[in-house]
KOLBA-666057 format. One record per residue (C-alpha): residue number from 1; x, y, z. Coordinates in nm, 4 decimals, padded with zeros to 6 digits, m for minus. Example, Ala and Ser with C-alpha at 12.3 -4.5 7.8 and 13.67 -1.06 7.14 Angstrom:
! KOLBA-666057
(r 1,(01.2300,m00.4500,00.7800)),
(r 2,(01.3670,m00.1060,00.7140)),
***
This chain:
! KOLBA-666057
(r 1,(05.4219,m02.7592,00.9456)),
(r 2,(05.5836,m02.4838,01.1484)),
(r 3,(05.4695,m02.2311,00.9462)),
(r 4,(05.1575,m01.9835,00.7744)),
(r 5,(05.0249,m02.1279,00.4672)),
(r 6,(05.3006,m02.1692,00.1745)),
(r 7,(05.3634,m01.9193,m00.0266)),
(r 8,(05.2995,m01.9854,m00.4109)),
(r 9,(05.5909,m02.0554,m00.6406)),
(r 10,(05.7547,m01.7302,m00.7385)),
(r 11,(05.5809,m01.4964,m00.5239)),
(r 12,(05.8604,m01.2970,m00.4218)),
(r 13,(05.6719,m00.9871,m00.2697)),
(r 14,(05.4778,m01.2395,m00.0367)),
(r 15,(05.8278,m01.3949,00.0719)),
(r 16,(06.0098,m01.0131,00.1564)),
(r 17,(05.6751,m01.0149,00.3422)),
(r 18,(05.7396,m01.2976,00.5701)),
(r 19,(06.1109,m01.3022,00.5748)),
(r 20,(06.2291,m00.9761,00.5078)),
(r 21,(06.4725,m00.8724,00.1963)),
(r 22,(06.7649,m01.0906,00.1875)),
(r 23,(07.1150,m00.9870,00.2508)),
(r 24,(07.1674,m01.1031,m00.1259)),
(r 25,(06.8971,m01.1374,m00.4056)),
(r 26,(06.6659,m01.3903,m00.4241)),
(r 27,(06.7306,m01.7234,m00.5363)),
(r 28,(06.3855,m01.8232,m00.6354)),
(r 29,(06.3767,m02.2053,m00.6957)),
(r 30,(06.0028,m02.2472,m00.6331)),
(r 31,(05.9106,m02.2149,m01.0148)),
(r 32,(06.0664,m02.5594,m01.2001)),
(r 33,(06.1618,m02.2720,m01.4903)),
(r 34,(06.4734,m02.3192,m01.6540)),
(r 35,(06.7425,m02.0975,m01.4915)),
(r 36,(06.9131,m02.0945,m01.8384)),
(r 37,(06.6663,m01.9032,m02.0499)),
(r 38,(06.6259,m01.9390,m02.4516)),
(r 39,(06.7909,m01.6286,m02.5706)),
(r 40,(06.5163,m01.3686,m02.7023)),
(r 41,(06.6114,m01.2840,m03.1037)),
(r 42,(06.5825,m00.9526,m03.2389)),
(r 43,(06.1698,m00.8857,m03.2947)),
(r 44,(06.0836,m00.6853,m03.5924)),
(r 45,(05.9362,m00.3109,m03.4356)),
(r 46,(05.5870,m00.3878,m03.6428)),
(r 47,(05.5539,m00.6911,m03.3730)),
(r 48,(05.5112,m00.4090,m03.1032)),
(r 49,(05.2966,m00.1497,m03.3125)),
(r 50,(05.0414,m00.3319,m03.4616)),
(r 51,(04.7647,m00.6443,m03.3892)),
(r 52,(04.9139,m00.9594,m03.4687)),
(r 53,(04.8604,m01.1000,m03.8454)),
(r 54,(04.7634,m01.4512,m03.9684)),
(r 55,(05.0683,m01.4755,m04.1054)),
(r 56,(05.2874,m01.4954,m03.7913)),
(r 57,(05.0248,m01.6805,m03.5787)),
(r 58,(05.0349,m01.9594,m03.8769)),
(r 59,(05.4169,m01.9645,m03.8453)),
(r 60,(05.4000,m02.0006,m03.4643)),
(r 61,(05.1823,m02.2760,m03.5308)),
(r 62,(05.3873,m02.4440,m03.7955)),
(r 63,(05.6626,m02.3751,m03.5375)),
(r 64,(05.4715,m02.5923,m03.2318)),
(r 65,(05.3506,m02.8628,m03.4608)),
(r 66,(05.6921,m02.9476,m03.5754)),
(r 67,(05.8206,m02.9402,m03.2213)),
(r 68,(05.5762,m03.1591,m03.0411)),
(r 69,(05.4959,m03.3670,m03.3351)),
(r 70,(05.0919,m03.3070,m03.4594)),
(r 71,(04.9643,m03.1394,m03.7530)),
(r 72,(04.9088,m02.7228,m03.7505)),
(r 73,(04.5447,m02.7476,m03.7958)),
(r 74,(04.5473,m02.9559,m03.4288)),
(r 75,(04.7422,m02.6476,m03.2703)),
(r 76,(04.6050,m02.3646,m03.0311)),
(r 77,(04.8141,m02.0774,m02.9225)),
(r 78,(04.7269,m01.8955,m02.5967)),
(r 79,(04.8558,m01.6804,m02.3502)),
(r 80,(05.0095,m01.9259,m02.1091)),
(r 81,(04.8848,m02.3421,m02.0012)),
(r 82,(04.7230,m02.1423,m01.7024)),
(r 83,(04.4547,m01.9450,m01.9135)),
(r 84,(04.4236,m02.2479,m02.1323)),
(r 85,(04.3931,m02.4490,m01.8411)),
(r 86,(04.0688,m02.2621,m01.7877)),
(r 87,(03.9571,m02.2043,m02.1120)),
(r 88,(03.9185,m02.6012,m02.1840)),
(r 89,(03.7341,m02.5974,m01.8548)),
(r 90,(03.4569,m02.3295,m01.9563)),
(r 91,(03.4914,m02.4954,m02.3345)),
(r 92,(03.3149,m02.8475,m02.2601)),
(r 93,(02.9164,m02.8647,m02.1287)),
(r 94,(02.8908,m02.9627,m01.7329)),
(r 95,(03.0253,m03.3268,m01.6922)),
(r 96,(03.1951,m03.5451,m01.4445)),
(r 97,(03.5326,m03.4756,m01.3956)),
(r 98,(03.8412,m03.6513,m01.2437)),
(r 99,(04.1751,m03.5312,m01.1986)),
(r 100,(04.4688,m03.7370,m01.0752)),
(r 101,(04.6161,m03.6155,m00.7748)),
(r 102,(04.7895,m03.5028,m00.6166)),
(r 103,(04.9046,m03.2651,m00.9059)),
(r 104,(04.8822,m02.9136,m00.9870)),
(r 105,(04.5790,m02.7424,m00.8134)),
(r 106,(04.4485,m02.5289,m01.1130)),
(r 107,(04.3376,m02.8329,m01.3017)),
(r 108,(04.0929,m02.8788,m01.0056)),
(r 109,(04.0119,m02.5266,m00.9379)),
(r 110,(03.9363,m02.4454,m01.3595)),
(r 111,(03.7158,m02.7493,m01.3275)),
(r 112,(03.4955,m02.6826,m01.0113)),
(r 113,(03.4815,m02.3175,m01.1236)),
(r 114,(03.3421,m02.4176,m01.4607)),
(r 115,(03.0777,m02.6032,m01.2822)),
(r 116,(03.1796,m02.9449,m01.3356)),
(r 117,(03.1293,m03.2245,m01.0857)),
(r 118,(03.4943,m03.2785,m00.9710)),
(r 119,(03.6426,m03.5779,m00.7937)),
(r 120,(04.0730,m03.6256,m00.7090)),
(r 121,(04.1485,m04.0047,m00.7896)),
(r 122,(04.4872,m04.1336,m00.7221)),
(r 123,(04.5099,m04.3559,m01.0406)),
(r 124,(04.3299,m04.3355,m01.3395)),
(r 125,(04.1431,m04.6546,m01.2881)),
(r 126,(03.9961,m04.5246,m00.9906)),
(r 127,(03.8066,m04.2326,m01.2679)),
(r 128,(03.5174,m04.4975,m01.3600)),
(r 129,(03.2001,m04.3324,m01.4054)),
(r 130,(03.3937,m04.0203,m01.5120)),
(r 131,(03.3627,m03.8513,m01.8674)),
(r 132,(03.6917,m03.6616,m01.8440)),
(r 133,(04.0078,m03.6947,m01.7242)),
(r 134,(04.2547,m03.5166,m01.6384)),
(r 135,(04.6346,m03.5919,m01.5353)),
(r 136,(04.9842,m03.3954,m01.5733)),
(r 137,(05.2398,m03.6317,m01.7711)),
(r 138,(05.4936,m03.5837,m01.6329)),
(r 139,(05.3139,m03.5156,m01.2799)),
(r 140,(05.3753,m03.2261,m01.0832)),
(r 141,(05.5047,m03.2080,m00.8558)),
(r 142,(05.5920,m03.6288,m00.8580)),
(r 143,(05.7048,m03.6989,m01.1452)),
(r 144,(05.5169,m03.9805,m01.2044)),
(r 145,(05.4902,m04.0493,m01.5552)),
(r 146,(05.2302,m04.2278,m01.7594)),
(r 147,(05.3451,m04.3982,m02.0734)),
(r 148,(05.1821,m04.3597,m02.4240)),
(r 149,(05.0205,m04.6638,m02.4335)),
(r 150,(04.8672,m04.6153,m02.1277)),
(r 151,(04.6893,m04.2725,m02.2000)),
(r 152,(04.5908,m04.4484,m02.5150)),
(r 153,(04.3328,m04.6568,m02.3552)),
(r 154,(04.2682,m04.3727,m02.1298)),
(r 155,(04.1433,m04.2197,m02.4455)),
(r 156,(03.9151,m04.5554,m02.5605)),
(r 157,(03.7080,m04.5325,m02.2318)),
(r 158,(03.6305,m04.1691,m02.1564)),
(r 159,(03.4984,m03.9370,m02.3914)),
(r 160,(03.7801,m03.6706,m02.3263)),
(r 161,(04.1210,m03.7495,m02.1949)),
(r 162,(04.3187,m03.4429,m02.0926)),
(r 163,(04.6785,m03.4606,m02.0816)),
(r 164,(04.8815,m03.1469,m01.9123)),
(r 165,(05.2588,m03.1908,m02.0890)),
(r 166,(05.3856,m02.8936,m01.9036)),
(r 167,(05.6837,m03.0342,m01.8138)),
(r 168,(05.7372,m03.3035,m02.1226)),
(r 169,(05.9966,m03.1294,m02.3275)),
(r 170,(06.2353,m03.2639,m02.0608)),
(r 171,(06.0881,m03.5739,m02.1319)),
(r 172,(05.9530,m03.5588,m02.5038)),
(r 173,(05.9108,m03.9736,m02.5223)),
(r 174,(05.6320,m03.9423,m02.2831)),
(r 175,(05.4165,m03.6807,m02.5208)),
(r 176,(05.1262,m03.7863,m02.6631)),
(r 177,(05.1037,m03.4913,m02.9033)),
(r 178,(05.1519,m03.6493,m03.1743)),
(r 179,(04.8371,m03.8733,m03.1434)),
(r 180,(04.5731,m03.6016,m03.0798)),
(r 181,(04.2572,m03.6561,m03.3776)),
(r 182,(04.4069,m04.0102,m03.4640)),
(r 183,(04.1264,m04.1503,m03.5729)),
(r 184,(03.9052,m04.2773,m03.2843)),
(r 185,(04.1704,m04.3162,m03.0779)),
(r 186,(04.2570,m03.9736,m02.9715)),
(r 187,(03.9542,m03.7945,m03.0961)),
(r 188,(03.8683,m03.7544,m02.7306)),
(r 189,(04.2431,m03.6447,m02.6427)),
(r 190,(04.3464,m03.3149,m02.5822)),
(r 191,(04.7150,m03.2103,m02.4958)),
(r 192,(04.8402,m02.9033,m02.2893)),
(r 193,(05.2379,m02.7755,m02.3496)),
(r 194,(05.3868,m02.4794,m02.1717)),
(r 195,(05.5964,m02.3360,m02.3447)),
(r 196,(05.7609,m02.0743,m02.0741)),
(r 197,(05.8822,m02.3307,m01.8468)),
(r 198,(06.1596,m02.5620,m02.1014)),
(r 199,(06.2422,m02.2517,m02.2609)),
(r 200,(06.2589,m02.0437,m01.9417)),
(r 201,(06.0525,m01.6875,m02.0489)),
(r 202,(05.7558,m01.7594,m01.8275)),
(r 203,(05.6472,m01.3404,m01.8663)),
(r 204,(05.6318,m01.3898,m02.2223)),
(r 205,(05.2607,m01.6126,m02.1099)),
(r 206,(05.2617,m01.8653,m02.4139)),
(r 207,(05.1786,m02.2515,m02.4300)),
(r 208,(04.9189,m02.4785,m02.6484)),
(r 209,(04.6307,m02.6437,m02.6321)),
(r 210,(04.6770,m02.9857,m02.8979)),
(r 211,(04.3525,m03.1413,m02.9885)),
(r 212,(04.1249,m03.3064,m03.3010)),
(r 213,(04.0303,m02.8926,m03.4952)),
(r 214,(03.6572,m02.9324,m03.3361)),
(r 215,(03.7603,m02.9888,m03.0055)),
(r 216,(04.0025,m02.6674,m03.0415)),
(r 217,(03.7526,m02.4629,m03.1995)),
(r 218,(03.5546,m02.4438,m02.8434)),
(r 219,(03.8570,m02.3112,m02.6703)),
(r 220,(03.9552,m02.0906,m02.8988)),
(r 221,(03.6254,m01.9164,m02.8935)),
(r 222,(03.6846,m01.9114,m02.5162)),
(r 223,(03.9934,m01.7036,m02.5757)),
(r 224,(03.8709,m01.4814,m02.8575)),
(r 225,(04.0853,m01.2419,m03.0621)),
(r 226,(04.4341,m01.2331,m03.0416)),
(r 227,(04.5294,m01.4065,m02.7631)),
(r 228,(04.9034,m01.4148,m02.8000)),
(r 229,(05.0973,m01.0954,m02.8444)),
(r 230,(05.3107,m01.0162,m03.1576)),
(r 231,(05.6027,m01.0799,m02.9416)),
(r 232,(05.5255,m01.3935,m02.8238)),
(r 233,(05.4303,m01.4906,m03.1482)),
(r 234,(05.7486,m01.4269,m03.3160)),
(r 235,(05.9973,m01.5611,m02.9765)),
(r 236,(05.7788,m01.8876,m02.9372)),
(r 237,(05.8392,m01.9583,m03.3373)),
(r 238,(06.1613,m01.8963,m03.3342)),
(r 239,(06.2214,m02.0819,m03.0084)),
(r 240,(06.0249,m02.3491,m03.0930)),
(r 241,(06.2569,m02.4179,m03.4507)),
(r 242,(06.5520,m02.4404,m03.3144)),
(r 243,(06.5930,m02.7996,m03.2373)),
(r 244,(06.9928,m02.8012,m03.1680)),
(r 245,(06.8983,m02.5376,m02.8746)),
(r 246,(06.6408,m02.7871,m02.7587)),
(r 247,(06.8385,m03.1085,m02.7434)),
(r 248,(07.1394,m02.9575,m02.6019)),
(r 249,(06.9301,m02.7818,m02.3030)),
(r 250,(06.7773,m03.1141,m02.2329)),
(r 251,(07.1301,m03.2887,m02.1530)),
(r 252,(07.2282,m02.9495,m01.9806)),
(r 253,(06.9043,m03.0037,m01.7079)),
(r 254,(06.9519,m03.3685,m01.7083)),
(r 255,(07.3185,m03.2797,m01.5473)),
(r 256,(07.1718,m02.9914,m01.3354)),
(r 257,(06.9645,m03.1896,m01.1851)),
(r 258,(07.2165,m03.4710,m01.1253)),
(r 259,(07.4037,m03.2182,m00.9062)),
(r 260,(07.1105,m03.0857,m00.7181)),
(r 261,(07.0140,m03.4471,m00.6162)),
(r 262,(07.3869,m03.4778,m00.5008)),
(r 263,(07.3287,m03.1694,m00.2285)),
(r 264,(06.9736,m03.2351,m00.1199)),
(r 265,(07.1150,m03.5648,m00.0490)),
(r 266,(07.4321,m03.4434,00.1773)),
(r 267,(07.1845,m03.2398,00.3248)),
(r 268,(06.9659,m03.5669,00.4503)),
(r 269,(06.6262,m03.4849,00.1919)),
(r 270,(06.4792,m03.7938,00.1088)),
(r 271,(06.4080,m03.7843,m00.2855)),
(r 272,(06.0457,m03.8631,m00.4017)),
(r 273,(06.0518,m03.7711,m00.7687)),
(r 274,(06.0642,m03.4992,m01.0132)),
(r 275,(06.1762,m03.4099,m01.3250)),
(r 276,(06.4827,m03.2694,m01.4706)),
(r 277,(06.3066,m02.8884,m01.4168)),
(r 278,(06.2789,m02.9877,m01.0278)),
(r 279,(06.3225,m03.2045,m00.7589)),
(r 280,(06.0501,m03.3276,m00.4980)),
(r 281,(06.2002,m03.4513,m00.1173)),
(r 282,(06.0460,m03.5383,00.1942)),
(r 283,(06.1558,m03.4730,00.5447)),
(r 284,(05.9607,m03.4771,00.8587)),
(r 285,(06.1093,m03.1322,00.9290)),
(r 286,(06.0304,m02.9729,00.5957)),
(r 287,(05.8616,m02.6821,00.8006)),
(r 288,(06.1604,m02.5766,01.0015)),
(r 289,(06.3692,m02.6214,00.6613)),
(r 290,(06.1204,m02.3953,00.4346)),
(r 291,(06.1412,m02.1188,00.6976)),
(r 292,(06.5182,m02.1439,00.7680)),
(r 293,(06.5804,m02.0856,00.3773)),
(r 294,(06.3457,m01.8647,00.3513)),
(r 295,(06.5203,m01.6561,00.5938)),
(r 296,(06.8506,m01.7256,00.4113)),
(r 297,(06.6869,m01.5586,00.0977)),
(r 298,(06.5863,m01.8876,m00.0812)),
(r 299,(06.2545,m01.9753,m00.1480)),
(r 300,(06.1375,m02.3029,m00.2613)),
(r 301,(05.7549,m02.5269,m00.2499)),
(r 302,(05.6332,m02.6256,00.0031)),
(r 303,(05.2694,m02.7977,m00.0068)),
(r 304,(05.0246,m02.7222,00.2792)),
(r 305,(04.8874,m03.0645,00.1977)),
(r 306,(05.1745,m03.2381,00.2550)),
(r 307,(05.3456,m03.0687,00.5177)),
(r 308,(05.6447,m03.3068,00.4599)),
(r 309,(05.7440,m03.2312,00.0942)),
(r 310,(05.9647,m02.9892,m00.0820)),
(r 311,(06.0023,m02.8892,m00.4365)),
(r 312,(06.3925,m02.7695,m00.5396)),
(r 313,(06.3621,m02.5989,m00.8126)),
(r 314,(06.7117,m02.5704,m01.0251)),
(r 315,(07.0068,m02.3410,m00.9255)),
(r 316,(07.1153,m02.1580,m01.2558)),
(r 317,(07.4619,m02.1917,m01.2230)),
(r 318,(07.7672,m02.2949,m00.9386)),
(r 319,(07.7296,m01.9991,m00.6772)),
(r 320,(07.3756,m02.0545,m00.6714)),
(r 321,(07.4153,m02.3852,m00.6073)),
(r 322,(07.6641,m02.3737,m00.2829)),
(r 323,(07.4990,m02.0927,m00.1868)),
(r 324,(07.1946,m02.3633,m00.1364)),
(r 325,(07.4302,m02.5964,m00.0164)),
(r 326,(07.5394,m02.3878,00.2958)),
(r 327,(07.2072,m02.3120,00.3749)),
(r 328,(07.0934,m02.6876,00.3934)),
(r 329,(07.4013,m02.7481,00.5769)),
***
């Protein structure tokens, strides 16, 4: 790849680094965040003043288990899928680990740095002789999905089946939430959820851990008091009620992304996945390309693994778009 090391997703400072400031703003699409945010409702001032109360952690709770489909006592608030990401990592005792890949790199790095024995399998049949796995359903930065059925027996033959969701609400028939402490199928099965990405507030640092109440009781003490701000607490329960928001947003990505697939492909980007959040494409100049829109004030993902690939995030709106489509063009 013609180019220094990617930058990560979002990291605007490092691309006014490279590039320079652009003649217009940003347009980040390097994130897979919802360009159309949730919008915030008014917060009561006690949510800023004081600690957060039982009360409005058991309503953000309530809140998530009605969305994604388990029971309250099987939810885990925390601040953000990335600290929980590391959390479940320092929560279990030293065991052999694999992780589908390729997928997102903090699974592996949480892992290693809590001292497990780490391996990167392509498939999950490849994980035998592992006690956990770990994949992203569905995958970043792919797409591939994994149906329920499938993490089902995934949860029969290894003692602990983790399941990132981070990107499911776009695709809520893949979740397995709703099976976590089934019985012995699922005891062993532990879901992720972001919540900042669907609903587009990634500062506000909120997503879930879904699991069996002993298996959550280990990462909570991981996280200890308070984890989520009163704010958080109050935007994720109302966000995470409102159902008619939800379902409309959904059909409003799926056609987003419909039109973003229409330029990439005018612009000669081979499509290799994705979800309706983002879109992965290959092209054996993807170097050149990254640095050209970098220059043109758009920053995307580019992979130093795969030197061919590009994520597209979503342009939040028609000017964004074109403005993309020029610079491809």
């Amino acid at each position: 790849m013609a180019m220094s090391l990617p930058i990560h997703g979002g990291d605007l400072a490092a691309a006014e680094r490279r590039w320079g400031k652009p003649e217009h703003n940003w347009l980040d699409l390097s994130t897979g965040l919802n360009p159309w945010p949730y919008a915030l409702p008014h917060l009561p001032a006690e949510s800023w003043r004081r600690l957060p109360g039982e009360a409005e952690e058991t309503a953000l709770r309530a809140s998530a288990a009605g969305a994604y489909g388990c029971a309250v006592d099987q939810v885990l608030a925390g601040p953000g899928s990335s600290a929980l990401i590391q959390a479940v990592a320092r929560s279990v005792s030293p065991r052999r680990v694999a992780v589908v890949s390729p997928t997102y790199g903090e699974h592996v790095a949480a892992w290693k740095a809590a001292g497990h024995a780490v391996s990167e399998v392509a498939i999950p049949a490849d994980a035998a002789g592992a006690d956990v796995v770990v994949l992203v359903n569905p995958n970043n930065p792919d797409g591939r999905q994994f149906t329920v059925a499938e993490i089902q027996a995934l949860s029969e033959r290894f003692a602990l089946v983790v399941v990132d969701e981070a990107f499911a609400d776009v695709a809520p028939d893949l979740s397995v939430a709703s099976h976590v402490g089934a019985g012995h199928v699922g005891s062993g099965l532990m879901v992720l959820r972001s919540f900042g990405k669907f609903y587009g507030l990634a500062g506000l640092r909120l997503g879930f851990c879904l699991a069996a109440p002993e298996l959550l009781a280990a990462v909570a003490a991981q996280l200890g008091p308070w984890p989520v701000s009163g704010p958080a607490l109050a935007i994720g329960a109302a966000a995470l009620s409102d159902r008619v928001w939800a379902d409309a947003s959904r059909a409003h990505l799926a056609n987003a992304a419909g039109r973003l697939d229409a330029v990439l492909t005018k612009a000669g980007l081979h499509g290799l996945g994705g979800t309706s959040l983002f879109r992965l494409v290959e092209h054996p100049d993807a170097g050149n390309l990254y640095d050209r829109l970098g220059r043109a004030g758009i920053l995307v993902r580019a992979f130093a693994l795969r030197p061919t690939w590009l994520r597209f995030g979503l342009p939040g709106g028609e000017a964004p778009l074109r403005r993309l489509e020029q610079a491809l063009t």
